[in-house]
Every structure is written in structure tokens, then in C-alpha cells.
C-alpha positions in Angstrom: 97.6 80.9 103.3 100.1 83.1 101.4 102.9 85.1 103.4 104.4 88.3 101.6 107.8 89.4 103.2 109.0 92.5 101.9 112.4 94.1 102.7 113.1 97.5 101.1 117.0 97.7 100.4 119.5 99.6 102.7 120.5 103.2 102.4 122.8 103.7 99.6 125.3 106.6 98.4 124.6 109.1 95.6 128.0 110.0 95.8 129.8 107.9 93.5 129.0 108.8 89.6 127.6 105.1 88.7 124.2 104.6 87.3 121.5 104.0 89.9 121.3 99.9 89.5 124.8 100.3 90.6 124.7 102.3 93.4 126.2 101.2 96.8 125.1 100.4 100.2 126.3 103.6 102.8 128.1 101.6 106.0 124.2 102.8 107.6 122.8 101.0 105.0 125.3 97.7 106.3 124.4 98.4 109.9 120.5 98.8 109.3 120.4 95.6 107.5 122.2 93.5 109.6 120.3 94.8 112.8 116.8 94.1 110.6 118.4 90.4 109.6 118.7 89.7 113.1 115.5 90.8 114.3 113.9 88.9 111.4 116.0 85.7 112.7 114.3 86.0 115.9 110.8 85.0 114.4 112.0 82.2 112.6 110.3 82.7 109.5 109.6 79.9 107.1 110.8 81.0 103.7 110.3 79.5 100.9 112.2 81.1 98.3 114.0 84.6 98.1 113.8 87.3 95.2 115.8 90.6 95.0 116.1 93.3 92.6 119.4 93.3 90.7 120.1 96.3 91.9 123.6 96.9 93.7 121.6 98.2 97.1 119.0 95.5 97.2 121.2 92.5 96.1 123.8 93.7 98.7 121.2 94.0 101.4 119.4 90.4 100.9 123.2 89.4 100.9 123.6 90.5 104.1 120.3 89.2 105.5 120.0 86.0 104.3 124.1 85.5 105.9 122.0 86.2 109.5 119.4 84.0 108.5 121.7 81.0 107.3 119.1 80.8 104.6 120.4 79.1 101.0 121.8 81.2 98.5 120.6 78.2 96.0 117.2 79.3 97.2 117.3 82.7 96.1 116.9 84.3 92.7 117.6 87.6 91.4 114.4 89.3 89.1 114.9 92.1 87.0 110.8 92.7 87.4 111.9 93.4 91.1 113.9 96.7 89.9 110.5 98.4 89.6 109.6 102.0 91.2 105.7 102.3 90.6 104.9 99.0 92.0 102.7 97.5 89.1 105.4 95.2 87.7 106.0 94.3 91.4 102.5 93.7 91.7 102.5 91.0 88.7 105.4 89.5 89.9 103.7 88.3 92.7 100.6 87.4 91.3 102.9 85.2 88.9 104.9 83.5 92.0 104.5 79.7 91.9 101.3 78.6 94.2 103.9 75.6 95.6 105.9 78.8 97.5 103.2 79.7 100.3 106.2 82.0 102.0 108.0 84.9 99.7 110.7 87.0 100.3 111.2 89.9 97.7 114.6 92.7 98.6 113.6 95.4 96.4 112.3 99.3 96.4 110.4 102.2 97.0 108.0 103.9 96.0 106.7 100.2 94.9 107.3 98.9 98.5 105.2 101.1 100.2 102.4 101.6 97.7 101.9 97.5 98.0 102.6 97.4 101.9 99.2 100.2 102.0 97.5 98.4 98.3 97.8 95.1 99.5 98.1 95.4 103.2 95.0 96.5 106.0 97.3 99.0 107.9 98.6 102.5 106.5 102.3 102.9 106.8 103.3 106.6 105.3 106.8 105.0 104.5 108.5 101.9 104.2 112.1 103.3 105.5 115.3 101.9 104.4 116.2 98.2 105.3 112.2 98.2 106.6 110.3 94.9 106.7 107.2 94.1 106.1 105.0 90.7 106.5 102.0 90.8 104.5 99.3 87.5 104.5 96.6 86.3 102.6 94.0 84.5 103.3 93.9 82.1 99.5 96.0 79.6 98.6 96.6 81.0 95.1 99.4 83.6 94.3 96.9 85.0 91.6 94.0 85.7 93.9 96.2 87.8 96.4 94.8 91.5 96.4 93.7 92.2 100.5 95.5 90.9 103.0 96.6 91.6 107.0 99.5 93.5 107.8 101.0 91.4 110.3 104.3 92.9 111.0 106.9 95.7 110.4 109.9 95.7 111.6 111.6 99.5 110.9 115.2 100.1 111.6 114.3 103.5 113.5 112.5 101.0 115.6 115.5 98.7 116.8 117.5 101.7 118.2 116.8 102.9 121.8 
């Protein structure tokens, strides 16, 4: 059994002239992460390794989770195939993942996040918000054979606020 944990990164500022892999997390952006992280803390996920996106946003946002989860920072890797927007490189990635990680956490993007939450997952979700989670399992015990799985969980910051 593979587990697919996808966290799109927080909402971040056009406002500053800096290229878009540099662009910064708005304090909503902070504040939707952290409230995500500790939601995610409450399941007590097994994770076996963590992947983000180089990108300012997503880096900063697995930063921030991974501090509420008191998971390893020697356990995580940043992955240049992560900073992807259609969702094919993405896609590769994962079906490249060693088959000794049976639980994956990728911090990366949209479009590709949602495109692979609906491609790869048996629920529709129109749109994987900012700082929104998603647990995605297969049913194979190889990374390269993952294609259908079950949408198990999302956890959407719109969600967490009464």
C-alpha cells in the first residue's frame, strides 16, 4: 500500500517584483499553514520522507509544517521536478519515488496539484485551495504501478475556520 500526501503551498504575495520561484508567503499564507500542520498532526501520519518544490512559497510552507509535525528536516529533500505547473513532471516524479518509501509527502503547486488529486484520486475536488491537503492511497506496493487510487482525505483551510 502506497500513501500520496499532497500539500499545495500557502498563499503568497505578487507584490514584491521578484521572479515567481521567489515569491513570499502572505501572513494568510503563515496562518493557513500552520492551522493545516496542526490538523495534519492530529492524524499522526506515518511519513516516510518529505519533498517540496524549491520554490520560496512551498519550501516556506513545508517549513512551517513539518515544525508542527516535529518531523526531520534530514528527512526531507527539496526537488526541482516538484516546481512543475501541468502536473506531468509531478506525475513521473512519483512514479520514480523509491518502492522502500510506502508514505510520501510532496509541498508543491497548482494547477499540477489538483489535476493529480482528480487524475490519480476517485473523488472530484474543483480546487485544491492554498495550504490544502490531500491523502491519496494505492492499492500496489510499487511506486511505478500507481495510476487509481482512493481519495481518503482533504483537509482545506476554508474548512478549519468556523
Amino acid at each position: 500500500m502506497k500513501n500520496l500526501f499532497l500539500m499545495r503551498h500557502g498563499k503568497s504575495s505578487w507584490e514584491l517584483n521578484v521572479g515567481d520561484e521567489d515569491r513570499a508567503l502572505l501572513q494568510r499564507g503563515i496562518s493557513d499553514a500552520r492551522l493545516v500542520g496542526e490538523e495534519i498532526s492530529k492524524l499522526n501520519l506515518k511519513i516516510d520522507h518529505v519533498y517540496t518544490s524549491p520554490a520560496n512559497r512551498a519550501f516556506h510552507t513545508c517549513m512551517i509544517c513539518l515544525r508542527i509535525l516535529n518531523y526531520p528536516l534530514e528527512s526531507c529533500s527539496v526537488d526541482a521536478h516538484l516546481y512543475d505547473f501541468s502536473g506531468n513532471q509531478v506525475f513521473q516524479f512519483i512514479k520514480d519515488l523509491d518502492d522502500n518509501l510506502d508514505n510520501v509527502l510532496l509541498f508543491g503547486h497548482n494547477h499540477t496539484f489538483t489535476h493529480l488529486t482528480n487524475s490519480m484520486g476517485d473523488k472530484h475536488v474543483d480546487n485544491v485551495p492554498t495550504s490544502g491537503f490531500v491523502h491519496l492511497q494505492f492499492n500496489e506496493n510499487t511506486w511505478a504501478n500507481v495510476n487509481k487510487g482512493s481519495t481518503i482525505q482533504t483537509i482545506f483551510p476554508k474548512q478549519l475556520k468556523a
